[in-house]
C-alpha positions, 0 to 999 in steps of 0.5 A: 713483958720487956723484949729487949733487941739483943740479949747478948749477955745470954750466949756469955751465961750459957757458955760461961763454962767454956769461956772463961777457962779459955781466956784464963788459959789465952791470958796465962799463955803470954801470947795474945797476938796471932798466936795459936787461937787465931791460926786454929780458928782461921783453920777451923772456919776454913774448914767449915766454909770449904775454902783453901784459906782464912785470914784473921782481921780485927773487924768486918770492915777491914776484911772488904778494905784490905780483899779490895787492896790485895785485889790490887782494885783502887783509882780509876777503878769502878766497885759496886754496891747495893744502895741499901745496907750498911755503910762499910762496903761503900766507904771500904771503895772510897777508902781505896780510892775506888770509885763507888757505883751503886745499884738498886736492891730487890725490894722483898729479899732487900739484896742486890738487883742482878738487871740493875748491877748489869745496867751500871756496869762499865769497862771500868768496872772491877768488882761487884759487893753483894751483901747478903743481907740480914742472912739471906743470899744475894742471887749469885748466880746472877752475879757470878755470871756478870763476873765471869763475863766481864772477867772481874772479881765478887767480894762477898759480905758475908757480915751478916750470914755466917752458915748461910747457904745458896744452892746448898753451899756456905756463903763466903765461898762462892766469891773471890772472897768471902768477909765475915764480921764477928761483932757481937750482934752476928751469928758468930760474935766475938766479945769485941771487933774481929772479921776474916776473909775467906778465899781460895786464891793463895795468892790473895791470902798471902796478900793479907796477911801482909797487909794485915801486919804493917806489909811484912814479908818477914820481920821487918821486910815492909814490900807493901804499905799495910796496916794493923789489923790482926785478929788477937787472941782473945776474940779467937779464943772466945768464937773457937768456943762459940763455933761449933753451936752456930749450925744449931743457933742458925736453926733457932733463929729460922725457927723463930722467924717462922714462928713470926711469920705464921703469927703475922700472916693475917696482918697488914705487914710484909713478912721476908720471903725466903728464896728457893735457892738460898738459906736464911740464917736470919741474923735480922727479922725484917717486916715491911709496913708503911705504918713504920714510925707508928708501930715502932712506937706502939711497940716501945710502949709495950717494952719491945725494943725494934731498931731500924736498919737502915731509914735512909739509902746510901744515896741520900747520905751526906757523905755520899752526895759527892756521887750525884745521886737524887731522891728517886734513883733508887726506888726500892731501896729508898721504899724499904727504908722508909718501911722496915721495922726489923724484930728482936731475934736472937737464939735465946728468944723464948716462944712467949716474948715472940707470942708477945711481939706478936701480939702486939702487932695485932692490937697495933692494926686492930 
């Protein structure tokens, strides 16, 4: 049997009928940058996150990128950052000119440790970036509450937990800002790069969208230096189609990912953990296992793909050794990448390929 990682091609097919009339009808519209796709899916995110506003951007990174620059954060200011996920948080801090400060990581919920925020925290700090990882929520409340007392901002990436939920509410909404990727591998994909960020602050939202459109004010009236980063027509006509099925592809994946957990139980591995107060939407499956290298191996043989994110910290980057950080700083996020071995998960995953994997599992540690 082959298992592929992803089988992004399977959602295309099953909303085929959907899909294609909407982009004949965007293409056949003439209009194909922030045209009525993209304020009607703004609108409708909006909508289900429970915020005042959403504004469309062309990817994930610019959506933490641009929140930093409309809250005004840049040198001399300090932002801070789990040391284990993905790079776009950390380089969206330099890119601002930010100085970028990292924190270690619970080591079994993989998402941002409060007590060692707290410790790196300064009079220069500006803005806390918990990253909900592989679609479960980072300890917020902890969080908020370091915000509120040192009056500075949470930027929520939500890259990875679109329709995930902490206390019952969706992510995105708890921050000064919510930013959301749509990349293709997310819980809500587009068919290319698209991001948003989500906010209940009028003033920030008007920010961007002048940033996100060269700083206009109105037609050419530049008051700020911005960029081109608009969210076109064509992604928004695809995810306005997609939308409506996230709740129910959300519930697929946790069904699967119970599936694993009772099928790896008597194994070796460290299944993830799901917090009392959040929801997981499972964008990634992630075991722990010393083991690593060898069971990935073990699985390629089977015709199972695994990809590992992510074998080494930020800390140990090349481009980040300007910092100063050594091997040891952070030992939980350096223990996890060196024994995460995430699984193929997606919605369309049937029972018998999870069985397989399984299974496969088993035989590697018999």
């Amino acid at each position: 049997m082959e298992v592929p990682f992803f089988d992004l091609a399977a959602q295309q097919r099953f909303l085929k009928g959907d899909i294609l009339p909407a982009l004949e009808q965007t293409l056949l519209s003439g209009r194909y940058v922030l045209g009525d796709n993209v304020a009607a899916f703004e609108e409708a995110i909006a909508s289900y996150i429970g915020v005042a506003s959403a504004v469309g951007l062309n990817s994930g990174t610019d959506a933490l990128r641009l929140s930093l620059q409309a809250l005004a954060i840049g040198p001399g200011d300090e932002v801070i950052v789990p040391a284990f996920g993905f790079v776009a948080a950390a380089e969206c801090v330099d890119q601002v000119g930010a100085s970028l400060v990292l924190a270690d990581i619970d080591p079994r919920t993989f998402n941002l440790d409060p007590s060692d925020v707290a410790r790196r925290m300064t009079r220069r700090t500006k803005a806390i970036i918990p990253i909900h990882l592989f679609g479960q929520a980072a300890l917020l409340a902890e969080l908020l509450a370091l915000c509120n007392d040192w009056d500075i901002a949470l930027i929520e990436d939500t890259a990875q937990a679109l329709g995930g939920r902490y206390c019952g509410r969706l992510l995105g909404g708890w921050g000064r800002v919510g930013c959301f990727s749509f990349y293709p591998t997310k819980t809500l994909g587009s068919v290319g790069d698209a991001g948003m960020v989500t906010t209940n602050d009028e003033a920030v939202a008007k920010r961007l969208r002048g940033l996100r459109n060269h700083g206009v004010e109105s037609r050419y009236d530049h008051r700020v230096v911005g960029w081109n980063s608009r969210l076109d027509e064509v992604q928004a006509a695809v995810l306005r189609v997609k939308l409506p099925y996230l709740e129910r592809w959300n519930r697929k994946r946790a069904a699967i990912a119970a599936r694993y957990s009772r099928r790896l139980a008597d194994t070796p591995v460290k299944t993830p953990i799901l917090s009392h107060k959040s929801s997981h939407v499972f964008s990634v499956y992630a075991i722990l296992t010393s083991e690593r290298d060898r069971l990935k191996e073990h699985l390629a043989s089977a015709g199972i793909q695994s990809i590992i994110y992510y074998p080494q910290p930020l800390h140990l980057q090349a481009a980040y050794r300007h910092l100063g950080y050594n091997e040891g700083d952070f030992p939980a996020a350096e223990e996890v990448a060196r024994t995460v071995l995430p699984l193929p998960i997606y919605p369309e995953l049937s029972d018998e390929q999870v069985d397989y994997v399984s299974d496969r599992i088993h035989a590697f540690f018999a």
